[in-house]
DOBA-104876 format. One record per residue (C-alpha): x, y, z. Coordinates in steps of 0.25 Angstrom, whole numbers, plus 5000, padded with zeros to 4 digits. Layout:
// DOBA-104876
XYZ/...
END
This chain:
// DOBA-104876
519652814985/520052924994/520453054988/521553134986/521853264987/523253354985/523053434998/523353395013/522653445025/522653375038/522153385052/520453415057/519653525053/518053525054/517353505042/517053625033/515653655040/516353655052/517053765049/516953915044/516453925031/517253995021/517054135018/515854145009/516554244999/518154264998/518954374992/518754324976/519554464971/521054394972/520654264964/520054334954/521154424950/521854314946/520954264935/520954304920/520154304909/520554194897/521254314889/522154354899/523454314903/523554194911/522254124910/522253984902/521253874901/521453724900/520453604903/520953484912/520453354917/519853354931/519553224938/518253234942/517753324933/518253314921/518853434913/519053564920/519453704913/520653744921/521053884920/522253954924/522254094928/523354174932/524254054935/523253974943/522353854938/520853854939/519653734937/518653784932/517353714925/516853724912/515453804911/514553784899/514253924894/513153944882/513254054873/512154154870/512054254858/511354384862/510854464849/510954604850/510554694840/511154794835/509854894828/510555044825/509455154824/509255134808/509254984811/508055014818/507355114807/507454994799/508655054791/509354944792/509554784797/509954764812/511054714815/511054594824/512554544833/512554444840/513254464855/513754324859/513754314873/514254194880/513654154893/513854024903/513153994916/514053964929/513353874938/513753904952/513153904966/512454024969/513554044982/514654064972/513954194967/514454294976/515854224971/515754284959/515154414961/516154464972/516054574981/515354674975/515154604963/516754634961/517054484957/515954474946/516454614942/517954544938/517354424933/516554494922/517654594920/518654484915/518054394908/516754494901/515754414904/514554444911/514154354925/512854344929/512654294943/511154284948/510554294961/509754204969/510154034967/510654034952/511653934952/512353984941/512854124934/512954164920/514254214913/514054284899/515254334892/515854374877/516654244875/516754094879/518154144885/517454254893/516554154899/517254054902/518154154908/517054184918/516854054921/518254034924/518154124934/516854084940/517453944943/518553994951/517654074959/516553964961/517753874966/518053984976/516453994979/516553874983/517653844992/517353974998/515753935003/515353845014/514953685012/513653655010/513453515013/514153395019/514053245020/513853215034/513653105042/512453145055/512753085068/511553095075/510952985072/509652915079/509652775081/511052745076/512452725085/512652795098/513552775111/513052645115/512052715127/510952715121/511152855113/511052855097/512052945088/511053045089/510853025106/512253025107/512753155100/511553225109/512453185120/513753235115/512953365112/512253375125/513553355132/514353465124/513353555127/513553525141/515053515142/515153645130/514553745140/516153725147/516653775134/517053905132/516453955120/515353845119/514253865113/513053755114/512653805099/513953755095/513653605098/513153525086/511653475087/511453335088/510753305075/511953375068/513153275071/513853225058/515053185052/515453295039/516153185030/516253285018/515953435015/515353495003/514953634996/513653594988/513153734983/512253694970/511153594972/511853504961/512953504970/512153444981/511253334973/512653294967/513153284984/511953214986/511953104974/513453104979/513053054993/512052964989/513052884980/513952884991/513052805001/513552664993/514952714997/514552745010/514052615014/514952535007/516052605017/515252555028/515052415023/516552405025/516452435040/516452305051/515452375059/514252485057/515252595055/514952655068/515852785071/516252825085/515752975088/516553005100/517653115108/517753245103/518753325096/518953475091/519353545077/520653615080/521753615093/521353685105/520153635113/519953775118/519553835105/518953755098/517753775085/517353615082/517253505094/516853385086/516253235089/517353135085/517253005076/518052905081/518852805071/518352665068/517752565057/516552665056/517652795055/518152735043/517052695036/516452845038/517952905031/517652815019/516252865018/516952995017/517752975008/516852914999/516153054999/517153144998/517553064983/516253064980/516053194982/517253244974/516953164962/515753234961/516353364964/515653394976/516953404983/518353484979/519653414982/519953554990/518553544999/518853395001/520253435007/519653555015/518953435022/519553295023/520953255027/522253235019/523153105024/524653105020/524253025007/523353145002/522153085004/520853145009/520353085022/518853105029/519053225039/519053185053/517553155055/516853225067/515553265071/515753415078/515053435090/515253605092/515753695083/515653835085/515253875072/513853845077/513853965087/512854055087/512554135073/513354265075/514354215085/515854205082/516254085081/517254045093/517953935098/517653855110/518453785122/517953625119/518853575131/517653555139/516853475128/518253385125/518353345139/516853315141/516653255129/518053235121/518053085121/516453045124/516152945113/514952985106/514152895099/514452775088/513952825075/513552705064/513952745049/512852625046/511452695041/512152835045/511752945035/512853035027/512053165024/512353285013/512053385024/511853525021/512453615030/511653715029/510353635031/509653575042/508653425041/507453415048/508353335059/509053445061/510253385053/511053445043/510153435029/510453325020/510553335004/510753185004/510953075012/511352925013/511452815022/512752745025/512552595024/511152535026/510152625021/
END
């Protein structure tokens, strides 16, 4: 069933790793003035049922609404004794108080850290100074802080506040991984000249090397390396390594789905890989010039696969309604459609390191190459990856987390 969401958002943008990534660390100071301890004015609690994870403690601060989970917290009584001078002499009994001293354990990625210390600290400062609990964030790769406080309230007050942030960790870091789908493939599909997928997209590149050193503000370091054709199908911020076994298990359930969509298609759900295309209106100045896939039986077999992941991937949590929208299309019906699928050919976020990244005339490229087809690319046997974007396989590809076949194994 395909998925609903209450926001709309129409027209092509690369996918998230094609882009800029996101400031590391935002301004936290102004989201934090609005947030209050439980005692004050303003500040209420409530739980409410959440479809796909149950109950949620929602809290409201300063007029706003917040999720926010509920963390176990263990409670630990320190003794501290309490021996005067003459206690000591033996003159009389000690005296013994038990200090009870609550304490819960956050778990979070070690990225979010910096969230919650703050420039100079300033951000950990406030926090401890409105709630009177103490927040102990370690260095190196804890996944988690501790909190210790007075009272239940008090630490749950800090834990209010340490989900807000964590949300805003989260959307303000890059994607880690991505479910993709490699192109270049030996053996399988090509343009019917005696070229494989992978013999055919060495082609394209050659000859946009060629043809590029015509473009202002080319670069050859900008054209993608054969091996590293794909289709993105979905986008994902995995920063635990529980969040990316769950991804994983995920994937691997999903290879039923996968196939069973390509059951239902007449043929081997071959795609067409052919003309080119840009990200934005002006041919002159342009970031990404991308490998188009052209509409057929195979086309639509490959937007069900998507949207089989992206609902598997939000029941589990892996996904956000808000990053699902960041990516996929929104028909006139509300419903979330696969983005335009494209495999990009140059995109000048691969200048050299320490270059400014510019903009490049692709009129040469799109009149060379703007309607050359390609290559036909069969779904059947094809691989979808959990690529890490930050690592690299042996082939030279993306690093997988997990993999599965599509259709026969």
């Amino acid at each position: 069933m395909e998925q609903r969401a209450p926001r709309r958002r129409r027209g092509n943008r690369p996918a998230a790793h094609e882009t800029e990534p996101a400031s590391p660390e935002p301004e936290l100071e102004p989201a934090q003035e609005e947030v209050h301890s439980e005692s004050d004015e303003g500040f209420s609690s409530e739980d409410e049922p959440d479809d796909a994870h149950g109950l949620v403690n929602v809290i409201s601060v300063g007029g706003r609404r917040y999720r926010k989970r509920t963390v176990a917290y263990s409670r630990s009584s320190a003794l501290t004794w309490d021996m005067p001078a003459a206690a000591a002499n033996g003159d009389d009994e000690p005296s013994c108080a038990a200090q009870e001293e609550m304490t819960a354990t956050f778990a979070c990625p070690p990225e979010y850290r910096k969230f919650f210390i703050g420039r100079q600290g300033t951000t950990k400062s406030r926090l401890e100074a409105e709630t009177g609990c103490t927040l102990h964030i370690p260095d190196g790769d804890s996944g988690s802080v501790t909190i210790s406080g007075p009272t239940d309230a008090a630490v749950e007050s800090m834990i209010g506040r340490l989900d807000i942030l964590a949300v805003t960790a989260k959307q303000a870091l890059p994607p880690t991984h991505f479910l993709s789908l490699p192109l270049a493939r030996r053996g399988a599909g090509g343009n019917g000249k005696g070229m494989d997928c992978h013999d055919a997209l060495e082609a394209l590149r050659t000859k946009a090397l060629v043809h590029g050193q015509r473009c202002a503000g080319f670069a050859p370091g900008m054209v993608t390396r054969t091996e590293r054709f794909h289709l993105t199908l979905v986008v994902l911020k995995l920063y635990t390594p529980a969040e990316v076994r769950k991804a994983a298990t995920v994937l691997t359930e999903l290879r039923a789905s996968f196939s069973r969509a390509l059951a239902g298609c007449s043929s081997d759900g071959s795609i067409a890989l052919e003309g080119l295309e840009i990200m934005n209106d002006d041919p002159a100045m342009v970031d990404v010039l991308y490998l188009k896939v052209g509409e057929g039986p195979g086309t639509e077999v490959l937007r069900k696969i998507c949207i089989a992941a992206l609902n598997a991937l939000l029941t589990a949590g892996l996904l956000s309604s808000d990053e699902a929208e960041a990516q996929w299309l929104m028909d006139s019906e509300g419903l979330l459609l696969p983005p335009k699928l494209h495999a990009t050919l140059v995109n000048t976020k691969r200048r050299a390191a320490g270059t400014k990244r510019e903009t490049f005339d692709a009129r040469p490229l799109l009149q060379a190459l703007g309607t050359e087809h390609v290559a036909q690319y069969p779904l059947e046997g094809s691989e979808v990856h959990l690529s890490e974007m930050a690592g690299r396989a042996d082939d030279g590809y993306y690093k997988p987390a997990a993999r599965v076949v599509v259709g026969a194994a």
